[in-house]
N, C-alpha and C positions, 0 to 999 in steps of 0.2 A: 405902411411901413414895410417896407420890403428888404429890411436888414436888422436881427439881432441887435445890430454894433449899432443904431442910431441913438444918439445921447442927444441931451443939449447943447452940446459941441458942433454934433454935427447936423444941426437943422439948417436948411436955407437960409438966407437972410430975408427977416419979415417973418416967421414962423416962430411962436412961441411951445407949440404943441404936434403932436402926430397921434393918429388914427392907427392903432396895432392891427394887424387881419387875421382873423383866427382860422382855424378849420374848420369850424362848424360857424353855420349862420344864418339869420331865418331864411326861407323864400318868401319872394315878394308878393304873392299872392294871397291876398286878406288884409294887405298896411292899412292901417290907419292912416287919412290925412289931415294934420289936424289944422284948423282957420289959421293958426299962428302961423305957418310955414314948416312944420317940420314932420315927420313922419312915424309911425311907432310901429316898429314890424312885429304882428301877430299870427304868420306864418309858423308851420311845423321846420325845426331845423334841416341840414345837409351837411354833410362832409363835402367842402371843397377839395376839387383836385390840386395836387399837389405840382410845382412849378406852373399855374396857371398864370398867365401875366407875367412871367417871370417873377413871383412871390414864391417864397419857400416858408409857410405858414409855422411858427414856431411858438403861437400861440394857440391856446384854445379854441376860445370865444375872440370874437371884436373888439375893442376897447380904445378908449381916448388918452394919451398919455398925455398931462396937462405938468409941466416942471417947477413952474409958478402958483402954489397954491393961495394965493392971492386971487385970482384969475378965477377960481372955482365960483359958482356959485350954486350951490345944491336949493333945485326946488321939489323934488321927492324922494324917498328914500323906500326902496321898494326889496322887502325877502322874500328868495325865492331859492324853494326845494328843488333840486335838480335829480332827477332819477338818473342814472348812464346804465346803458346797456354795456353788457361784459366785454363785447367784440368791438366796439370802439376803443 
């Protein structure tokens, strides 16, 4: 997502959903890959730079915006304590 202002309105056509990009996010060194095909990042985080790719990061963390929760299908449900450091 590289815009605030994406809604449901304004996804491409064929897109149900969009990937938020946060500023922080793991590195890729340590992922998990798992048989299935997919990957589980257990890297220490980073602050990405800001305007990289032409993104202006106006989220936290990374996240999946799903519109349709229909669509959803939750297979874990995982808590987790977040420490932040004050200078972030």
């Amino acid at each position: 997502m590289a815009s605030k202002n994406v809604s449901r309105q304004t996804l491409p056509a064929g897109f149900q959903s969009v990937q938020g990009l946060g500023r922080q996010c793991p590195r890729e060194i340590g992922s998990y890959n798992h048989p299935d095909g997919y990957t589980i990042p257990l890297g220490l985080t980073y602050m990405q730079l800001q305007g990289k790719q032409d993104v202006d990061y106006h989220l936290l963390y990374n996240e999946f915006i799903v519109y349709d929760v229909d669509q959803i299908q939750l297979k874990y449900l995982v808590r987790v304590k977040m420490h932040h450091a004050r200078h972030l």
